[in-house]
C-alpha positions as semicolon CSV with decimal commas, in nm:
position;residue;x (nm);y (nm);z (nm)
1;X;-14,792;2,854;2,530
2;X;-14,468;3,079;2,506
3;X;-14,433;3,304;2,767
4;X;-14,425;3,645;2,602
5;X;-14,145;3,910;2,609
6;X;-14,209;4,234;2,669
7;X;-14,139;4,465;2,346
8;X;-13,961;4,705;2,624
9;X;-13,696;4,432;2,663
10;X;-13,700;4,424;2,291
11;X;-13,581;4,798;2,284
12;X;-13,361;4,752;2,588
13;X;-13,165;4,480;2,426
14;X;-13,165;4,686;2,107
15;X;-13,009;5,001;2,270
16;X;-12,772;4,822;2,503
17;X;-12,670;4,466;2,379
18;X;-12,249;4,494;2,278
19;X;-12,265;4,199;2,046
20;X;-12,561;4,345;1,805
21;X;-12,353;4,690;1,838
22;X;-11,992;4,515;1,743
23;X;-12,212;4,288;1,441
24;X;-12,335;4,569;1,327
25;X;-12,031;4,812;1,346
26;X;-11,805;4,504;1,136
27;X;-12,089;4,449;0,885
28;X;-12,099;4,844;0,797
29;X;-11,729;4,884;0,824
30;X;-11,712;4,576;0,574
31;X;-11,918;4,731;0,320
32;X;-11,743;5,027;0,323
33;X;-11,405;4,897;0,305
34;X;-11,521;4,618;0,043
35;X;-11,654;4,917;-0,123
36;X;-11,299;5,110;-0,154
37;X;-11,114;4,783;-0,229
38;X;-11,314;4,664;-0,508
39;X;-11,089;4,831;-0,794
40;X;-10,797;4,579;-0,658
41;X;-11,064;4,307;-0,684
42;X;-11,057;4,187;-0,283
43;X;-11,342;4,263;-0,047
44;X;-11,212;4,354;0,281
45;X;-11,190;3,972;0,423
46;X;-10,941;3,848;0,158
47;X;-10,788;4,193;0,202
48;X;-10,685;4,105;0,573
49;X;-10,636;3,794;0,467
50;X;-10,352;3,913;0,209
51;X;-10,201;4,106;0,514
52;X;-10,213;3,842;0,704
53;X;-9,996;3,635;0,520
54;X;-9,713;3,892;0,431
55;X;-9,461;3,788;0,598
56;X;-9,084;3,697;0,605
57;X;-9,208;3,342;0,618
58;X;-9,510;3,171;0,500
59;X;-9,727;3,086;0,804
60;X;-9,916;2,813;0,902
61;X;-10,319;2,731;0,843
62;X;-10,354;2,747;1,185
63;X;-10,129;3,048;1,288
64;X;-10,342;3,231;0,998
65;X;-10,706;3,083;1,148
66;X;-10,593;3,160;1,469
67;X;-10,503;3,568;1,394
68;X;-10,817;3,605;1,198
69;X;-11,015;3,449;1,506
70;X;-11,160;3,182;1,244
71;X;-11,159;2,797;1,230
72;X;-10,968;2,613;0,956
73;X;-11,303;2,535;0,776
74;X;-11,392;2,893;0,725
75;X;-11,056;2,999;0,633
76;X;-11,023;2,712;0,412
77;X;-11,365;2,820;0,207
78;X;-11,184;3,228;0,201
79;X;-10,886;3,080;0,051
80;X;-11,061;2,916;-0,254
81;X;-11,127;3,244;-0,436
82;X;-10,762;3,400;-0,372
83;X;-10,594;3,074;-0,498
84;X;-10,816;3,072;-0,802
85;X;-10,679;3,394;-0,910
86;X;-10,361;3,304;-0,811
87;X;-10,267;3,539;-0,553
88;X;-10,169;3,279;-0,283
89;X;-10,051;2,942;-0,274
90;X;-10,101;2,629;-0,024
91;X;-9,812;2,417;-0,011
92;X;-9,689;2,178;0,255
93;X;-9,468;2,273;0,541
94;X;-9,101;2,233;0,530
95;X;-9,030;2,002;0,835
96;X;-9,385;1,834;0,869
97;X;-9,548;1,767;0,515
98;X;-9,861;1,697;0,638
99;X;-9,898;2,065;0,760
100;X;-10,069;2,313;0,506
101;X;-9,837;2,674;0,463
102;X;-9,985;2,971;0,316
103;X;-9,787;3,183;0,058
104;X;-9,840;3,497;-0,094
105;X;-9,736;3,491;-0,491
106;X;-9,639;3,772;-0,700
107;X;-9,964;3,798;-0,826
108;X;-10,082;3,819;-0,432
109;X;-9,846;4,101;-0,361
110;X;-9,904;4,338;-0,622
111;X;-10,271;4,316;-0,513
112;X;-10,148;4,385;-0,203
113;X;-9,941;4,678;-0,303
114;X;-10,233;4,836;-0,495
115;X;-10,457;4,778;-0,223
116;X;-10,264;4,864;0,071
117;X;-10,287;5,273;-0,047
118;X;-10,681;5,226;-0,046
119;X;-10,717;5,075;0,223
120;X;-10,480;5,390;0,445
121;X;-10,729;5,597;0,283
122;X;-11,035;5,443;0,381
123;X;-10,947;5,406;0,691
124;X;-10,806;5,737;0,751
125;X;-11,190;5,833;0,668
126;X;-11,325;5,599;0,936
127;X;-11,111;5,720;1,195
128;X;-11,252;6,054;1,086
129;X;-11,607;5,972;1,167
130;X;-11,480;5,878;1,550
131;X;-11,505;6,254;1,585
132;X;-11,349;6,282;1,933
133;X;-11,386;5,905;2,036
134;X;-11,005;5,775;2,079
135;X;-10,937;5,481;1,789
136;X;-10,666;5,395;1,996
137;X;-10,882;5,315;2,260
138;X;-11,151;5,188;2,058
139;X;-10,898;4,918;1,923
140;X;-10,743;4,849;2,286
141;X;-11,164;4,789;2,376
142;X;-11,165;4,540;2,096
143;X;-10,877;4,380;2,162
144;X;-11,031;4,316;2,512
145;X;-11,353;4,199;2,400
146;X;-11,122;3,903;2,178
């Protein structure tokens, strides 16, 4: 027989648990921002994932993974839809062929361009709703936390 948990520990890892907080601060923020973004045709994943590949230089699979905090088999499934409409490119490193280099195409910038406008909206609006909470220190907090 299970030993039973007490539906005040319930509550008390409701109110005070910092990963179900942080889950359900990125899910809401993710709506919203997929929300704005969907004129351009990204949700807010393969938005950051656009950003995170302009650049003077294309970057690596795993520079890219590693920035997003993901492993190469998620990233690999996000970059399916974006090369299927053409906005970025795979393509094999210059010194080492065997490595995998992610480019933005022109098709992948002007998305970015019309997105990047929406998305300094949006999250001028979010910032907003901190009321007198610091985003600068809510960031630095996050940062820590990763």
């Amino acid at each position: 027989m299970p030993a039973d948990v007490p539906f005040s520990t319930t509550l008390f890892v409701r109110d005070s648990c910092l990963c179900l907080h942080v889950q359900r601060a990125a899910r809401a923020l993710a709506r919203r921002f997929d929300v704005a973004l969907r004129p351009v045709g990204v949700t807010s994943g393969q938005f950051s994932l656009l950003m995170a590949l302009n650049r003077p230089h294309p970057p690596a699979m795993g520079q890219v993974a590693a920035l997003l905090a993901m492993d190469r088999t998620t990233l690999t499934a996000n970059l399916k839809p974006l090369q299927r409409r053409g906005s970025i490119e795979v393509r094999p490193g210059e010194n080492d062929k065997r490595q995998r280099v992610l480019a933005l195409t022109p098709a992948g910038c002007g998305v970015l361009a019309a997105a990047v406008p929406i998305w300094l909206a949006t999250h001028r609006a979010v910032e907003g709703l901190l009321g007198e909470a610091s985003p600068d220190r809510l960031r630095a907090d996050l940062m820590a936390l990763s």
